[in-house]
N, CA, C and O atoms as a Tinker XYZ file with bonds, in Angstrom:
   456  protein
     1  N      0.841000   -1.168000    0.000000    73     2
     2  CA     0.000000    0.000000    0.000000    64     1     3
     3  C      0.894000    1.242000    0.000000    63     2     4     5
     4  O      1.770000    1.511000    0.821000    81     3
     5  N      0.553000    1.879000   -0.961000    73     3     6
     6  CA     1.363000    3.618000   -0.814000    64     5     7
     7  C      1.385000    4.543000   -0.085000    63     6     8     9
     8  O      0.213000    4.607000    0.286000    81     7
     9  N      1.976000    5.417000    0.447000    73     7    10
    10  CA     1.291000    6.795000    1.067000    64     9    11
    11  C      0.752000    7.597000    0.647000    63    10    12    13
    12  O      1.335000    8.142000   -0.290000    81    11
    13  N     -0.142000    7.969000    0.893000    73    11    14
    14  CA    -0.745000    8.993000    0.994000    64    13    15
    15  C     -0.696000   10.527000    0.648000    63    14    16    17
    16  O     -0.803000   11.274000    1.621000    81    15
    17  N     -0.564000   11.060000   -0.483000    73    15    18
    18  CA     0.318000   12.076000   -1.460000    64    17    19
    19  C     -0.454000   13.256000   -1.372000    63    18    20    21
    20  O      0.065000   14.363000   -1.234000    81    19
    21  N     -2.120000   12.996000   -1.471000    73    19    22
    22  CA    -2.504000   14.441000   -1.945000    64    21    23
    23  C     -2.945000   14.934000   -0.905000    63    22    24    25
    24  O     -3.525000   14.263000   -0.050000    81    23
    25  N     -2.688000   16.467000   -0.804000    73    23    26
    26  CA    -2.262000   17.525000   -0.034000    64    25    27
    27  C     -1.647000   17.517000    0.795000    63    26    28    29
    28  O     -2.160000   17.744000    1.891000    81    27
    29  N     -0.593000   17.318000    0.718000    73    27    30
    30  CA     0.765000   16.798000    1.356000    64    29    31
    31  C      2.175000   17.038000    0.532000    63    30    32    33
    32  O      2.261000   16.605000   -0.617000    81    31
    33  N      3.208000   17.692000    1.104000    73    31    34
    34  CA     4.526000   17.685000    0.667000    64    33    35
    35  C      5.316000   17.022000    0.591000    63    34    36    37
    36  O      5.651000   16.402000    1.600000    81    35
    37  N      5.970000   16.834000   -0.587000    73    35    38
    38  CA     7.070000   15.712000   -0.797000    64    37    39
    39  C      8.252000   16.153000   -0.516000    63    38    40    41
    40  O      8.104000   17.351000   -0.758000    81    39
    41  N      9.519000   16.000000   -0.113000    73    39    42
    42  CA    10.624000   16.112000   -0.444000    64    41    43
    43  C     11.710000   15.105000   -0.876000    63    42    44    45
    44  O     11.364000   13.926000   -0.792000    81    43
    45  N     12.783000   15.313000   -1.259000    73    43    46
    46  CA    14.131000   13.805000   -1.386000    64    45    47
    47  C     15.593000   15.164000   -0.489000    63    46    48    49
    48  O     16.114000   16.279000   -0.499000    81    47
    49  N     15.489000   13.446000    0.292000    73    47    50
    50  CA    16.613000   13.567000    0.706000    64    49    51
    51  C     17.578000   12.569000    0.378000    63    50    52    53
    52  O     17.396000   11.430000    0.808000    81    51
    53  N     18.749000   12.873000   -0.440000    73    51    54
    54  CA    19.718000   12.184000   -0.741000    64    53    55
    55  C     18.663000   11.362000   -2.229000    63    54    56    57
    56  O     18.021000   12.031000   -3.039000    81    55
    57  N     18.754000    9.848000   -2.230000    73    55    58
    58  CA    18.199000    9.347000   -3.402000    64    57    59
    59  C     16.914000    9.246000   -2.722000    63    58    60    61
    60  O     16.125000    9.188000   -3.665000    81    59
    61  N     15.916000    9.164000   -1.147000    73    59    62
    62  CA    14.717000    8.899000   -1.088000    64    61    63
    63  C     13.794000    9.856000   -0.846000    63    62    64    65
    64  O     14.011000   11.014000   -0.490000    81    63
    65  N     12.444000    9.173000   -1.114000    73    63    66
    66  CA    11.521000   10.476000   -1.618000    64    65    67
    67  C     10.512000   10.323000   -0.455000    63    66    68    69
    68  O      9.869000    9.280000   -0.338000    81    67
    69  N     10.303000   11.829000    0.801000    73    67    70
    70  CA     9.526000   11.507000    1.829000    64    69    71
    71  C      8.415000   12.507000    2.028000    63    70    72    73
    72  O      8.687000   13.704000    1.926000    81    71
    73  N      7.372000   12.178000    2.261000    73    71    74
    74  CA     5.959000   12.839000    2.883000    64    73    75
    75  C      5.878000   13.091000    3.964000    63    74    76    77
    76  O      5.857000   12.308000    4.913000    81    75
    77  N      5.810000   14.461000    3.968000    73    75    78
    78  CA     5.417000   15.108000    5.488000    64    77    79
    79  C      4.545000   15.755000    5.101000    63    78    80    81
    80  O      4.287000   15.913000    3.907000    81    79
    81  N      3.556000   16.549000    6.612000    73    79    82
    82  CA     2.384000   17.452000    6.568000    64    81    83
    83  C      2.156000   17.299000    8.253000    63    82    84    85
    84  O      2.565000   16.239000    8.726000    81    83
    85  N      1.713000   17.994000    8.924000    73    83    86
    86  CA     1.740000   19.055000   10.122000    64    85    87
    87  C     -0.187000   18.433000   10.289000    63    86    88    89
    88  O     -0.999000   18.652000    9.391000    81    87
    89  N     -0.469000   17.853000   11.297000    73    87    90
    90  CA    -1.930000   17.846000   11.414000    64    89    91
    91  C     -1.928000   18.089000   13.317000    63    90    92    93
    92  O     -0.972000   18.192000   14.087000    81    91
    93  N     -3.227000   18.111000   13.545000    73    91    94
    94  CA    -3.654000   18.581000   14.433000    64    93    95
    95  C     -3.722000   17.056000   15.580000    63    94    96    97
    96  O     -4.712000   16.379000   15.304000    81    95
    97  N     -3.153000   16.653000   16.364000    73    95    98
    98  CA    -3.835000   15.467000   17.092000    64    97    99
    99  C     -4.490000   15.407000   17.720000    63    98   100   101
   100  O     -4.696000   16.180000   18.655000    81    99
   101  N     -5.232000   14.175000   17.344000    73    99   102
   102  CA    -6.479000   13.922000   17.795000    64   101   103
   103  C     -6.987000   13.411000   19.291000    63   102   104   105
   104  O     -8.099000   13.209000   19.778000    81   103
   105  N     -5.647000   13.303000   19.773000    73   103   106
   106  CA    -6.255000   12.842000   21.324000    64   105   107
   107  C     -4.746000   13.963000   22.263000    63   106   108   109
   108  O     -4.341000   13.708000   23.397000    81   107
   109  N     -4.383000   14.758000   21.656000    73   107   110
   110  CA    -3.776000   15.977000   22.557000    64   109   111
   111  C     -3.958000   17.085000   21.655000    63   110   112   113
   112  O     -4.419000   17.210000   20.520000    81   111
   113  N     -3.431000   17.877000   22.549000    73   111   114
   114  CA    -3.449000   19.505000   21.875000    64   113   115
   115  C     -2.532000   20.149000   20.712000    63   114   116   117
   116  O     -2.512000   21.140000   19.982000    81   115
   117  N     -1.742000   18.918000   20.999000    73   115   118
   118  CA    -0.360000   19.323000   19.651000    64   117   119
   119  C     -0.462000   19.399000   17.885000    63   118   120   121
   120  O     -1.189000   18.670000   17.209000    81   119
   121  N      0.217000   20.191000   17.490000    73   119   122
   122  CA     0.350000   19.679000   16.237000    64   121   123
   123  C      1.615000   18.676000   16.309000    63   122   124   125
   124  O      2.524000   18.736000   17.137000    81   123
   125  N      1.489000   17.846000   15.378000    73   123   126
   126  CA     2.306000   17.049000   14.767000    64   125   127
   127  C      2.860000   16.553000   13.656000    63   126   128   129
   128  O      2.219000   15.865000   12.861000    81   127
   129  N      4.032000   16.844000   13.515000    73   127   130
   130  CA     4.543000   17.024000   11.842000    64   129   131
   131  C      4.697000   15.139000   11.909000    63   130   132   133
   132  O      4.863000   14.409000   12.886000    81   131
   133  N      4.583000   14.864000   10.689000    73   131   134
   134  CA     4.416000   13.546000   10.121000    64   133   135
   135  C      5.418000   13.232000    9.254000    63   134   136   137
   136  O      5.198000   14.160000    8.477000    81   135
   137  N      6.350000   12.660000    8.764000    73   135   138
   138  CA     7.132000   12.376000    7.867000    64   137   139
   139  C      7.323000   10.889000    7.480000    63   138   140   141
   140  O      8.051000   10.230000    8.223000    81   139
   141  N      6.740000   10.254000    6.371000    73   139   142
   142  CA     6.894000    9.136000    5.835000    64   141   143
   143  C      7.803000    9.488000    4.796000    63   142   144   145
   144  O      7.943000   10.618000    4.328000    81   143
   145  N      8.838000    7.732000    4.230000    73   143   146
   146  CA     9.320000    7.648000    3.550000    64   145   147
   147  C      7.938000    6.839000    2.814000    63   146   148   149
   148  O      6.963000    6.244000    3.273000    81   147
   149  N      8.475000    7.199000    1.294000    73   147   150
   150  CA     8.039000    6.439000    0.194000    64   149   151
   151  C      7.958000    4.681000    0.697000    63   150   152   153
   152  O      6.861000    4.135000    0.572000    81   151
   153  N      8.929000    4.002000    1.155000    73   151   154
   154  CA     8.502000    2.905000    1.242000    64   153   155
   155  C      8.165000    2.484000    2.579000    63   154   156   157
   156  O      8.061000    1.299000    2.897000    81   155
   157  N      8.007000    3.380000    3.297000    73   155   158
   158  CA     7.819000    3.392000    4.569000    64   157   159
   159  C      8.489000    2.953000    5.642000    63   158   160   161
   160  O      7.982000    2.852000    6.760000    81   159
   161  N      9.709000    2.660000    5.345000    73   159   162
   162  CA    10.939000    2.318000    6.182000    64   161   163
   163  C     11.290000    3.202000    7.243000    63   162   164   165
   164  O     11.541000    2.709000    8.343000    81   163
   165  N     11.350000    4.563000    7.060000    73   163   166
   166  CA    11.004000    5.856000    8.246000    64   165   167
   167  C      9.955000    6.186000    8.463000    63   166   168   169
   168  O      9.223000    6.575000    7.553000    81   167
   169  N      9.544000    6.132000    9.789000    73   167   170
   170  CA     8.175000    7.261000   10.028000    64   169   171
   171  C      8.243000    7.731000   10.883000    63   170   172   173
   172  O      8.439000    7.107000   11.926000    81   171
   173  N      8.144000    8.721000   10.855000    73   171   174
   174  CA     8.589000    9.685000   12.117000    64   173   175
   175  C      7.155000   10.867000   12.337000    63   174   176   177
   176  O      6.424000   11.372000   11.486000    81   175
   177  N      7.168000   10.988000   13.651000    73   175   178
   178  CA     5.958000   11.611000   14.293000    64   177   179
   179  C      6.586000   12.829000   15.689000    63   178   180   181
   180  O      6.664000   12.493000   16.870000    81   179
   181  N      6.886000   13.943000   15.258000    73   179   182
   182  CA     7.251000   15.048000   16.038000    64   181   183
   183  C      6.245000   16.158000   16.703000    63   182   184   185
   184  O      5.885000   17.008000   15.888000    81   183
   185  N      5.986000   16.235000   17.357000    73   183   186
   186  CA     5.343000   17.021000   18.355000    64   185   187
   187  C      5.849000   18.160000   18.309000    63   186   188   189
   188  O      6.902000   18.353000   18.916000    81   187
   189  N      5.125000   19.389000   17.452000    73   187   190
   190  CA     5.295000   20.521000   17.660000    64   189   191
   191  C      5.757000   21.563000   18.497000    63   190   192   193
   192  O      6.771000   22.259000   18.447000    81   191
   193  N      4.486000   21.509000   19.531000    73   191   194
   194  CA     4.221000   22.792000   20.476000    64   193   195
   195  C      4.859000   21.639000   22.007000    63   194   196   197
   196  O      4.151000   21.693000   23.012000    81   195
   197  N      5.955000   20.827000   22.056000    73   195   198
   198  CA     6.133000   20.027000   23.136000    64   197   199
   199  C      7.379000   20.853000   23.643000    63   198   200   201
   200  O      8.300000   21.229000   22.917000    81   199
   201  N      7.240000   21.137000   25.349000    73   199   202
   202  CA     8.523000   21.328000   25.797000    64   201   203
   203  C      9.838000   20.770000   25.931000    63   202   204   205
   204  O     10.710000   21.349000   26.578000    81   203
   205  N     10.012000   19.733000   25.383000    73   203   206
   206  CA    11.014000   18.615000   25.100000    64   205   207
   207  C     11.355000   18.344000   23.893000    63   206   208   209
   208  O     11.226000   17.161000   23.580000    81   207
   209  N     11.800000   19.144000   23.004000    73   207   210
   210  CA    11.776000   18.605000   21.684000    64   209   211
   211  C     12.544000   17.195000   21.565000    63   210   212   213
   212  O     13.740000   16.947000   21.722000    81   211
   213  N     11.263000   16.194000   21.174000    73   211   214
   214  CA    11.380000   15.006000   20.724000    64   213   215
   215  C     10.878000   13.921000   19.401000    63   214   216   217
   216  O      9.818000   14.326000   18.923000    81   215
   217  N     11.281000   12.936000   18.871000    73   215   218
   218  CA    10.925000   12.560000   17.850000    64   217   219
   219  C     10.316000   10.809000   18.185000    63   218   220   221
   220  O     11.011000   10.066000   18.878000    81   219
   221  N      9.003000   10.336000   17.611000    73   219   222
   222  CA     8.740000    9.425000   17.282000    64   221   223
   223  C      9.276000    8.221000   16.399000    63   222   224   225
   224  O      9.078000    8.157000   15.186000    81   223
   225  N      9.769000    7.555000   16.914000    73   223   226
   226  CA     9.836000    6.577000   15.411000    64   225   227
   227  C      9.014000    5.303000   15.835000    63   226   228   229
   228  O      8.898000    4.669000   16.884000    81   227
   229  N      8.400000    5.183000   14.331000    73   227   230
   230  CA     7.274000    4.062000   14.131000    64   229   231
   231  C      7.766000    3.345000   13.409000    63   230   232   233
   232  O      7.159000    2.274000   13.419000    81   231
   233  N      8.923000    3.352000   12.476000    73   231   234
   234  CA     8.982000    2.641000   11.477000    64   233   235
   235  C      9.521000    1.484000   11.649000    63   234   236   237
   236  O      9.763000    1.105000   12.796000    81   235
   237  N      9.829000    0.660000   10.506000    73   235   238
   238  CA    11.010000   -0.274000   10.798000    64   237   239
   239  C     12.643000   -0.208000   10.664000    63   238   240   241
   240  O     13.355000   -1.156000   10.330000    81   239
   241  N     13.094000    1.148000   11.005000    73   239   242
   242  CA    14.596000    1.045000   10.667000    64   241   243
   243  C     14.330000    2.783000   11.134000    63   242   244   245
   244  O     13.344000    3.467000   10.861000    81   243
   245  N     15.363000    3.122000   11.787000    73   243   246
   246  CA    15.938000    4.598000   12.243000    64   245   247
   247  C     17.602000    4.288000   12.695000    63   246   248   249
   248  O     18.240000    3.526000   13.421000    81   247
   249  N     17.833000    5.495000   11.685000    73   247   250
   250  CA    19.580000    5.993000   11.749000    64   249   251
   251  C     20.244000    4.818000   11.552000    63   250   252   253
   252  O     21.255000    4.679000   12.240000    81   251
   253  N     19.861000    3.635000   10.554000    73   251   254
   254  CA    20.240000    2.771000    9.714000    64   253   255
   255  C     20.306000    1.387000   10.739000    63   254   256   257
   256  O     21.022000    0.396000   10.599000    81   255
   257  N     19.670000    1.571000   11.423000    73   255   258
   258  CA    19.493000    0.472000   12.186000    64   257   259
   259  C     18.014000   -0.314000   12.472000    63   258   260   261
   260  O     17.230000    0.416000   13.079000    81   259
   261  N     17.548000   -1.502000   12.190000    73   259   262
   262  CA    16.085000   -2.080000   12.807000    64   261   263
   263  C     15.671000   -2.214000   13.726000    63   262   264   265
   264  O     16.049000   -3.054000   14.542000    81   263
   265  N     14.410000   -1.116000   13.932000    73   263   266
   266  CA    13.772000   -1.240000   14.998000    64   265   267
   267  C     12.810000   -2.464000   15.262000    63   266   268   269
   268  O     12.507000   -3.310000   14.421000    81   267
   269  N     12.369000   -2.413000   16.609000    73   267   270
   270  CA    11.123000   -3.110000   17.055000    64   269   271
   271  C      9.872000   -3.316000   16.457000    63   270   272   273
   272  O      9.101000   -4.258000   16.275000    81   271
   273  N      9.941000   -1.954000   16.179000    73   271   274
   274  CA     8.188000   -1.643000   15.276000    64   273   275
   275  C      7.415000   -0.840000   16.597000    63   274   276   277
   276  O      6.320000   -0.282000   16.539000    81   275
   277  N      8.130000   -0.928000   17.558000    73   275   278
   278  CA     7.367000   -0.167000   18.718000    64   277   279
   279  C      7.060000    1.489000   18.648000    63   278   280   281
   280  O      7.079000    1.905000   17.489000    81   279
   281  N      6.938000    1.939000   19.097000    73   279   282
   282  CA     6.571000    3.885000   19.529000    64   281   283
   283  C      8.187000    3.991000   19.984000    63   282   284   285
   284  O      8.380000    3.647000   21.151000    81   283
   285  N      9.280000    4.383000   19.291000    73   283   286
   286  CA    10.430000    4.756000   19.979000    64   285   287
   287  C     10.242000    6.188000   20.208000    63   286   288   289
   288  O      9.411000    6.755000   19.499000    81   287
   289  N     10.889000    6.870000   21.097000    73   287   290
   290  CA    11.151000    7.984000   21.587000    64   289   291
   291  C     12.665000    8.758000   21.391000    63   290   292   293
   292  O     13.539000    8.134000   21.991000    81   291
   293  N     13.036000    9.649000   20.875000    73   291   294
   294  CA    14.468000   10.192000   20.997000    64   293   295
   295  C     14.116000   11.743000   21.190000    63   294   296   297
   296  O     13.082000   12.335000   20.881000    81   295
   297  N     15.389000   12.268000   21.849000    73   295   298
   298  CA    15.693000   13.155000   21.994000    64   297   299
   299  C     16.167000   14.217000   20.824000    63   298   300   301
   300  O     16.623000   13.463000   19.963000    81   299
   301  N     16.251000   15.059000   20.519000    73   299   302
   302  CA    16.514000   15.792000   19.322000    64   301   303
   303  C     17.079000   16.667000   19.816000    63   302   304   305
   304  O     16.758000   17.356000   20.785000    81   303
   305  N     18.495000   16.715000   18.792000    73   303   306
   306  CA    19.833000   17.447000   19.012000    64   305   307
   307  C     19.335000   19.301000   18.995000    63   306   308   309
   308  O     19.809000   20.189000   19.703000    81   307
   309  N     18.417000   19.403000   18.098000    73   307   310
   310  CA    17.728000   20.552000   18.027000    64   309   311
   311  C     16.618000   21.305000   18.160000    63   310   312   313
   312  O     15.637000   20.586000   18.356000    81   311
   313  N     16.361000   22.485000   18.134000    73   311   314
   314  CA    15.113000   22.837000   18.767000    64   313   315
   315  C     13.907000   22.991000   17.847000    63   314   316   317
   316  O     14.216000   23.918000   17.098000    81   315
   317  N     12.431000   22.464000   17.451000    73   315   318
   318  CA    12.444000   23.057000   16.588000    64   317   319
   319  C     10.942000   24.161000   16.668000    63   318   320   321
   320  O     10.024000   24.308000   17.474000    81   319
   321  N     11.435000   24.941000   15.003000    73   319   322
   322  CA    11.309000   26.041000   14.856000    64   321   323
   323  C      9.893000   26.073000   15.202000    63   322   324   325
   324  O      9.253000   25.049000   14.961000    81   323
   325  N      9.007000   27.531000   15.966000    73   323   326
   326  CA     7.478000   27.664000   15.496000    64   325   327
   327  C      6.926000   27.145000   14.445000    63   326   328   329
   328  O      5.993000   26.356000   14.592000    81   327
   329  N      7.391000   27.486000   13.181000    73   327   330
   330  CA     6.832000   27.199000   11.989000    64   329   331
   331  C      7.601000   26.450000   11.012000    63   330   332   333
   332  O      8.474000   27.035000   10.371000    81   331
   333  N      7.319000   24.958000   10.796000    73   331   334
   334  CA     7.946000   23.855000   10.010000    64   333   335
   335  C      8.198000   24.616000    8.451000    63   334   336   337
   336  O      7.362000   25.293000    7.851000    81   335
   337  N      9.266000   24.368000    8.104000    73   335   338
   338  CA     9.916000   24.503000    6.473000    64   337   339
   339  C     10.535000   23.626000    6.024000    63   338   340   341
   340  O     11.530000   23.275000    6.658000    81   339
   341  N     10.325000   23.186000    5.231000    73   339   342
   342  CA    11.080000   22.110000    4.239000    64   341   343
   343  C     12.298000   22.117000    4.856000    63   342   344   345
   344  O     12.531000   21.159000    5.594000    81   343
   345  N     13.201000   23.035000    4.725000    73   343   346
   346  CA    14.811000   22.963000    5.257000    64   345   347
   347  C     14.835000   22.246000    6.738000    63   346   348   349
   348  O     15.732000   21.475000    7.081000    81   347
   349  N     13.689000   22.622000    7.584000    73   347   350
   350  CA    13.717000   21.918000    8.931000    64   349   351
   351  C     13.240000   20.818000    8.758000    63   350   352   353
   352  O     13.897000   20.081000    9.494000    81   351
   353  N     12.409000   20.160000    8.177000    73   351   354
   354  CA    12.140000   18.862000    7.623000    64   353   355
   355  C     12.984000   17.816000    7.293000    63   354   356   357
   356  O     12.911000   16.706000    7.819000    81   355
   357  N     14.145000   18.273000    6.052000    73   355   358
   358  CA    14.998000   18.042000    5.980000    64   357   359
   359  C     16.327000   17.383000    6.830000    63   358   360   361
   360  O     16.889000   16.289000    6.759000    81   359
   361  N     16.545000   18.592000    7.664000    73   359   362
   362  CA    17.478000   18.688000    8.811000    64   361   363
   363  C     16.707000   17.200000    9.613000    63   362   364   365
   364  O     17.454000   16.293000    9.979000    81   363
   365  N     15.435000   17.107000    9.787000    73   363   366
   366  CA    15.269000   15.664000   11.133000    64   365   367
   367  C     15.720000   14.423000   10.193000    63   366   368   369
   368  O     16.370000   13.424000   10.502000    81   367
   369  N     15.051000   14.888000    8.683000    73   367   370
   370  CA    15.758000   13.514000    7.873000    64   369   371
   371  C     17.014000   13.139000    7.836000    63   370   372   373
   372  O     17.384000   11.965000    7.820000    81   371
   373  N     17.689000   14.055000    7.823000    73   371   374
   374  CA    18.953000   13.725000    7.407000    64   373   375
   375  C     19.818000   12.920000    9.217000    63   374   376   377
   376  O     20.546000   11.933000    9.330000    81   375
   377  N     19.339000   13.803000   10.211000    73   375   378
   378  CA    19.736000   13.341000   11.606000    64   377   379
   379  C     19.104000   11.860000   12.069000    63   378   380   381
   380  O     19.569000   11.063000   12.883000    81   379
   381  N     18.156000   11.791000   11.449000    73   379   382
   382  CA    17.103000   10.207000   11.628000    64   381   383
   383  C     17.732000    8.982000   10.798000    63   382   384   385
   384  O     17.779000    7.819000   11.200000    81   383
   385  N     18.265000    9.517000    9.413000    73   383   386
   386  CA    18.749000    8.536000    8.708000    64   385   387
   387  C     20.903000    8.338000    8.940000    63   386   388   389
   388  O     21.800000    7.758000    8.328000    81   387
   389  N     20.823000    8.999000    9.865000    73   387   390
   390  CA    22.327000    8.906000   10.264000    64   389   391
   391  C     22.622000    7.979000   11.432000    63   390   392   393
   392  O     22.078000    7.775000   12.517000    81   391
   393  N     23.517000    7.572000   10.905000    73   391   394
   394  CA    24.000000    6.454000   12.262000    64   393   395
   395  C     25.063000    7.263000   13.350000    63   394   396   397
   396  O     26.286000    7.126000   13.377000    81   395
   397  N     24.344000    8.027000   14.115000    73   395   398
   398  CA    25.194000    8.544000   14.959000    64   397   399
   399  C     24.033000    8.289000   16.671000    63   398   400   401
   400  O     22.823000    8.087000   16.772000    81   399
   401  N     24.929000    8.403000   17.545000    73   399   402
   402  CA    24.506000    8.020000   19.278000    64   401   403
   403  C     23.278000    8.888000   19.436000    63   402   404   405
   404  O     23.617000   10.039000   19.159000    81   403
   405  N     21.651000    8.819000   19.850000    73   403   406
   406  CA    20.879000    9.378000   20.251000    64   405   407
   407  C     20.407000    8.767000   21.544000    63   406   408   409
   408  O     20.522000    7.612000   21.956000    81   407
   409  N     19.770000    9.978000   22.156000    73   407   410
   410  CA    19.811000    9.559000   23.689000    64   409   411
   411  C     17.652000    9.514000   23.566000    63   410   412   413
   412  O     16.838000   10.412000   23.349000    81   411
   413  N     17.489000    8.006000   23.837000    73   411   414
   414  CA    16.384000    7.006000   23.919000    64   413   415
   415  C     15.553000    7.978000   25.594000    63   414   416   417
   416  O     16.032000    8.241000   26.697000    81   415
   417  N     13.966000    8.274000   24.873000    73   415   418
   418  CA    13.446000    8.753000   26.335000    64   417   419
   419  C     12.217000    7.797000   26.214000    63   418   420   421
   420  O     11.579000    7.455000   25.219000    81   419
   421  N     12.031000    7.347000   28.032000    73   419   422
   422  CA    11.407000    6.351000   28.095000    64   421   423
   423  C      9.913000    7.176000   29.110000    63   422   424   425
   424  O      9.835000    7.926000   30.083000    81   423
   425  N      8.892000    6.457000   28.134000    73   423   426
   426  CA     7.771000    7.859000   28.426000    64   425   427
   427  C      6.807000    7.002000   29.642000    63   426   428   429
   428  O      6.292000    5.895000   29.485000    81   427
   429  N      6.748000    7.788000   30.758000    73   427   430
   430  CA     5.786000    7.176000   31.859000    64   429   431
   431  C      4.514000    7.520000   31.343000    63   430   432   433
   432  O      3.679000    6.764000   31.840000    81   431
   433  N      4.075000    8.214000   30.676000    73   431   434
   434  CA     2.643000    8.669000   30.222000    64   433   435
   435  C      2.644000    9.991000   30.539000    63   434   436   437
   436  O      1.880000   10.610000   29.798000    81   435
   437  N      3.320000   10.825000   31.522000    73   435   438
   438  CA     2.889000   11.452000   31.873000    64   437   439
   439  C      3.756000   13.224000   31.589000    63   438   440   441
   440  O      3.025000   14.211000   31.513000    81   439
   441  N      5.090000   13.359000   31.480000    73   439   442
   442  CA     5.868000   14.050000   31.424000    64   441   443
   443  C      6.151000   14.107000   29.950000    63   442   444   445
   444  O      6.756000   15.171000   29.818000    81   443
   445  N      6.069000   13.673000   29.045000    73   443   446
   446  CA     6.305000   13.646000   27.440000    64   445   447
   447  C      4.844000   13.230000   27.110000    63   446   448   449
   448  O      4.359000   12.246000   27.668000    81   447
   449  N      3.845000   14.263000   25.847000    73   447   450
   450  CA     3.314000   14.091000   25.570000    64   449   451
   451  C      3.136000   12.944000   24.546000    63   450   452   453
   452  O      4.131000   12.234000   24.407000    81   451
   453  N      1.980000   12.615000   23.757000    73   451   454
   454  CA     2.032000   11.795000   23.181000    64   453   455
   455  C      2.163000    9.893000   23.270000    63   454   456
   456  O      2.201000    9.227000   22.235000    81   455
């Protein structure tokens, strides 16, 4: 099954081609930027308006390694901006698909949204 294309932004990073778009969630107050790869090997789910800037991964593989398939949690080297732009989009792809040390947050329910 494909993703999901219309009204939604594409970008490529490096040779792969990924879908993001910013929606509203449905069981908190946040927005949440969304970023699928084309074959769905990344998926990543970032929390906007969160005091912790942190990143979701759903997929099966982050920063070139296989995941669980579980809700992972990481920390993000950077802050991000009020208002999502392609270039900041970019920037989580390129840090998500890198094999470098990220520091894993383990969510009680209660202190990290989402």
């Amino acid at each position: 099954m494909s993703v999901k294309k219309k009204g939604r932004r594409k970008i490529s990073v490096g040779a792969t081609e990924y879908i993001w778009y910013v929606e509203m969630d449905y069981d908190s107050p946040y927005h949440i930027l969304h970023i699928v790869s084309v074959d769905k090997h990344l998926i990543l789910a970032c929390p906007i308006d969160s005091e912790t800037p942190y990143i979701i991964s759903k997929g099966k593989v982050f920063q070139n390694k296989n995941t669980n398939g579980i809700w992972n949690r990481y920390l993000l080297p950077f802050d991000i901006p009020e208002i999502v732009t392609p270039s900041f989009v970019a920037k989580v792809i390129t840090w998500a698909i890198q094999d470098i040390s990220t520091e894993s947050i383990v969510w009680n329910g209660n202190s990290i949204p989402i």
